[in-house]
N, C-alpha and C positions, 0 to 999 in steps of 0.2 A: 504493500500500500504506500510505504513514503518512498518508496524507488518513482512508483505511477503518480505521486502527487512533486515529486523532482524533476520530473521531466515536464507534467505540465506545467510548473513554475518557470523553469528554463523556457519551454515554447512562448509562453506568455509575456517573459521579460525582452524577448527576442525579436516579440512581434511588437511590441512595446517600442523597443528601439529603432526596430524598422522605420514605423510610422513616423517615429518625430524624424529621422532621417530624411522621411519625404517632404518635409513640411519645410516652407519657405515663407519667409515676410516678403508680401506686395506692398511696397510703398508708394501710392498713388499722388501728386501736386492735380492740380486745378485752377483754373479759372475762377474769381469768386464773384464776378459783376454780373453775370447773365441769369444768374439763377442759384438758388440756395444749398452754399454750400460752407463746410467751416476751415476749407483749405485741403491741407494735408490728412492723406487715411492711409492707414496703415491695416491691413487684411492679414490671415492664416490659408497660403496656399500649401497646397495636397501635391506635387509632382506626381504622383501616381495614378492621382483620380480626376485632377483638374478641379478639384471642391473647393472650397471657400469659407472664409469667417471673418466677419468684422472684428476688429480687436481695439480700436483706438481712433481717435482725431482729434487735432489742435481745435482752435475756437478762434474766430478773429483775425485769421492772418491773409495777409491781402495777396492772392492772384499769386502763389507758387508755381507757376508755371513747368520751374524744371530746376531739379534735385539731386544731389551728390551726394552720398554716404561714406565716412571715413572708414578708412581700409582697418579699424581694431574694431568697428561698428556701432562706436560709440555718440556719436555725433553724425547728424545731417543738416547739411548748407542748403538752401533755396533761393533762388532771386522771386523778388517780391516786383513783379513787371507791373509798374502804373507811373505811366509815361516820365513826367518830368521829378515826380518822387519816388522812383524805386529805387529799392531798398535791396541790400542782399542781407541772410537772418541765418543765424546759427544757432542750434536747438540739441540739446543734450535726447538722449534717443536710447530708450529700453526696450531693447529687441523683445525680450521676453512677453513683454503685454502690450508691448507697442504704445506706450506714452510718449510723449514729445515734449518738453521743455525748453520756451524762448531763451536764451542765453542773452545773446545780446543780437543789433544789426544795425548796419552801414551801409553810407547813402553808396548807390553802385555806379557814382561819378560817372553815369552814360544812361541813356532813356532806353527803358522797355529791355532791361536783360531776357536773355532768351533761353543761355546755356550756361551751366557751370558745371566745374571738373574741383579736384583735391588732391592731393597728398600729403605726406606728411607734414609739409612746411605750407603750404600756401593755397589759398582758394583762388582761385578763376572766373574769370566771368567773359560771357563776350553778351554784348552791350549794342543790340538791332540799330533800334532811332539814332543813338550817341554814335553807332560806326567806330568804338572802341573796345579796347579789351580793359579790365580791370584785374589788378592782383591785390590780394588783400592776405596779410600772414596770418596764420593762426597761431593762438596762445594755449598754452601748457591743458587751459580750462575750457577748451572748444571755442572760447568765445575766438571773433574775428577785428583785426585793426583796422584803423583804415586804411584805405585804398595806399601804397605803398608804391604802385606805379600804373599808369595810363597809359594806352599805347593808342595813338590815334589813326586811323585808315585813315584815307583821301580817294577821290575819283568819283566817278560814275560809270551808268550802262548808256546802253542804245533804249531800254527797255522807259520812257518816260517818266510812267506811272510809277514803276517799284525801281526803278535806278539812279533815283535823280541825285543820290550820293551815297556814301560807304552804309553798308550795312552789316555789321560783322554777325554771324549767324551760327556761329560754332568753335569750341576750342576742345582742342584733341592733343591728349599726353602720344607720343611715340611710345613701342612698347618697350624703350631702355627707360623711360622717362628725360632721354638726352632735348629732346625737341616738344613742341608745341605746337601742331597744324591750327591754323584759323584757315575757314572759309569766309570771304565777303560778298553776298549776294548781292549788293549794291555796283561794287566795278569788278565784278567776274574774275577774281582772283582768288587765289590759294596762299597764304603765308607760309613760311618755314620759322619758326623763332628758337633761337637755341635757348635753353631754357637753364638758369642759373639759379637754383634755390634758395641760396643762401649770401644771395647779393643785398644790399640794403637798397636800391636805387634802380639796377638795369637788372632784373629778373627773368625778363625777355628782353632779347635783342635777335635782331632779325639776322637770317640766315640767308634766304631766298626768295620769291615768290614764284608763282607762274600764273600765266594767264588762261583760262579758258572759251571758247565759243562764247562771241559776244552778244550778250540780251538771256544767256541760260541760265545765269542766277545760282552758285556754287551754296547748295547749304547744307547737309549734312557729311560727312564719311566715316570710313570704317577700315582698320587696319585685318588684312589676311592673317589668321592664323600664325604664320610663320613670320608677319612681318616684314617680306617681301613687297607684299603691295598695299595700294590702299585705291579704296574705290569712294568714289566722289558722285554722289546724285545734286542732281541740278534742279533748283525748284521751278523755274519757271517757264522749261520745255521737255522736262523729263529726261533730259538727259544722264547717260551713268557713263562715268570714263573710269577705264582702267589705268591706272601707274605703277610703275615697279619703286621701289623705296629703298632709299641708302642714306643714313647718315644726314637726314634732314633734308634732302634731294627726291623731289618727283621729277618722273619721265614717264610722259603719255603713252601708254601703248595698245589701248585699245579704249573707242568708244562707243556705245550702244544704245537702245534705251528701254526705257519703265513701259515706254506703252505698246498698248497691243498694232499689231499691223491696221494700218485703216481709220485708226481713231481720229475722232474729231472735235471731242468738247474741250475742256476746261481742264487744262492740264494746272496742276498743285501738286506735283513731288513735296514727300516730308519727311522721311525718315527711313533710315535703313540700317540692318544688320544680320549678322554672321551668325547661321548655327553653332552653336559651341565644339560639332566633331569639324568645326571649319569644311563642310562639302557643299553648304549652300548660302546663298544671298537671297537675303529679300529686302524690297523697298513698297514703300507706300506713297500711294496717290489718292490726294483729295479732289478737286474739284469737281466734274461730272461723273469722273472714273469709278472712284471710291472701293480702292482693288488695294491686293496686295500682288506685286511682280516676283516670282518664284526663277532663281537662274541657279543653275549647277557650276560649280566653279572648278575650274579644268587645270591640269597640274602645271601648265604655263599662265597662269592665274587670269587669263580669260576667262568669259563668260557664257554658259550656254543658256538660252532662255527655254524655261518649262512654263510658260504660260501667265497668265492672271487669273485671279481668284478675288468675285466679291469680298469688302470687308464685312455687309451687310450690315451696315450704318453709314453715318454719312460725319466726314472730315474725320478721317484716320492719321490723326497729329502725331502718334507717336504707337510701337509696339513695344513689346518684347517677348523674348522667347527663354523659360526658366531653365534653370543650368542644366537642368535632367535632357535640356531639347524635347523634352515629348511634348510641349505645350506652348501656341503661339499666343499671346494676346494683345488684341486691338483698341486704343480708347479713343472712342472717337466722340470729337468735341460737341458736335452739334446735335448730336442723339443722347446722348447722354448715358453713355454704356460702355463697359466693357465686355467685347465680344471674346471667348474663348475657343480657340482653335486646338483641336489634336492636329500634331507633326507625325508626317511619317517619312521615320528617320533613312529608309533608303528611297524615296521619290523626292523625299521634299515638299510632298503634296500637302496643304492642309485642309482638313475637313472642318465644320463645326460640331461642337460638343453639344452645342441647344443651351452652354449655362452662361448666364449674363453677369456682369454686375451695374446696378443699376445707379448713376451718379452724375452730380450734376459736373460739365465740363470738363470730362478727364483729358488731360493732357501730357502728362508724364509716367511711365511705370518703372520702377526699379525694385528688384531683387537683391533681396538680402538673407543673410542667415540668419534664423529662426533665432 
């Protein structure tokens, strides 16, 4: 009898550990002017089952748009995007039950922040309206200083309405951490900035840039697996180009795009990224499209394309896909849901699950450990 109640102990503490195994923090930002929301939520994802569970949200914090979590897990940065007073906020962060505590936050010296990155030493910002980037160090206690340097774009597009000057729309750590890619939707360019942590003054300094197809609008990328390349989707004709990567160096070598053959409406490219076994790409398009672009990635780090797939909502601003890869999910702004996809991990196809989450203006998703 206590041999058969030992082993169902061990099965029981086994599957016990399994389960939390599966189980990941959704960290959700938002929009907070369109409709009732209290910012940041924090959810209990399932990798095994795609399930779900509310667990926490801030109260009061204005239009987190998009959010960074410190690499010990302790702390999450947000820009707070409203136009000529945002703000970037640093909030102490308990994985466990998903509490969120303001620490402190700083003005983000450039209008309508859009994206921020971390590391050890310094928060990030890249800064749409303002056409700049901001660095801001962090302190022992999460909290954040001020801005410690500005780095200012200049130029425009051909594109009138959206290029009539810099609009920095992303910053991306290299995977040594040596470099700092910005895209500027504004004058179609890519930055190189070599990246100094522990400067007091020149944090970034510039290394390179390059230019892209003019009026295509550069705003998101993503580095290959390996590190080798990086892929750049274009917001404002869908376009995705291929580079090979060295040492803060792109070179062009292949270009493609997000939409299907034939298409005709309202091209809004928004966001892309990389299965975690590194075999596939996807990007997302909002405007008429409202799809996600599914491409195989080939061991010359070109691209093959496996088609579009509805997001089934409408404005698919931002995805992701949880570490496990079996699960895609979509938040799309103006439906007000998170759509969940099952991945299947040798097509790349995604299907839907049928399970939603229901919320006002998602626009950010990051995973974290439970």
């Amino acid at each position: 009898m206590k041999k058969i109640f030992s082993i169902f102990l061990i099965i029981s503490i086994t599957a016990v550990g399994q389960a939390q195994k599966n189980k990941q923090n959704l960290i959700i930002g938002t929009y907070t002017n369109k409709c009732e929301s209290k910012g940041i939520y924090v959810y209990d994802f399932d990798s095994n089952t795609g399930s779900f569970n509310f667990k926490n949200a801030t109260e009061n914090v204005i239009n987190p748009s998009y959010l960074t979590v410190s690499k010990n897990n302790n702390f999450i940065y947000s820009v707070n995007e409203n136009g000529a007073e945002s703000t970037v906020s640093s909030f102490g962060y308990n994985s466990s039950n998903g509490k969120l505590n303001l620490i402190n936050k700083q003005s983000s010296k450039g209008a309508d922040p859009c994206y921020i990155i971390n590391d050890d030493k310094n928060v990030i910002v890249a800064n749409y309206s303002g056409g700049n980037i901001s660095i801001f160090r962090k302190n022992p206690d999460g909290s954040i200083s001020e801005a410690k340097q500005v780095v200012q774009h200049f130029g425009k597009g051909t594109n009138t309405k959206r290029q009539e000057g810099p609009h920095v729309h992303m910053v991306h750590f290299s995977p040594d951490k040596k470099f700092v890619l910005s895209n500027d939707l504004g004058n179609d360019k890519v930055y190189s900035y070599q990246y100094n942590p522990n400067s007091s003054n020149e944090i970034l300094k510039i290394k390179d840039s390059v230019s892209v197809k003019a009026g295509s609008g550069p705003r998101h990328l993503t580095f290959s697996k390996d590190g080798k390349y990086v892929y750049l989707l274009q917001e404002l004709d869908g376009s995705l180009t291929v580079f090979s990567y060295s040492n803060g160096i792109l070179k062009k070598i292949e270009e493609t795009t997000i939409l299907a053959k034939g298409f005709k409406g309202d091209t809004s490219s928004a966001d892309i990224h990389i299965s975690p076994d590194g075999k596939f790409l996807y990007a997302s398009n909002r405007g008429t499209a409202n799809t996600i672009s599914i491409f195989k990635i080939l061991k010359n780090g070109k691209l093959e394309s496996r088609g579009q797939t509805s997001t089934l909502g409408k404005g698919p601003r931002n995805f992701a896909i949880d570490a496990s890869g079996n699960f895609l999910l979509v938040a799309h702004q103006y439906t007000n849901d998170i759509v969940i996809f099952k991945r299947n991990k040798t097509t790349g196809a995604i299907t839907d699950t049928g399970k939603r989450i229901a919320l006002c203006s998602p626009v950010c998703l990051v995973f974290t450990k439970n």
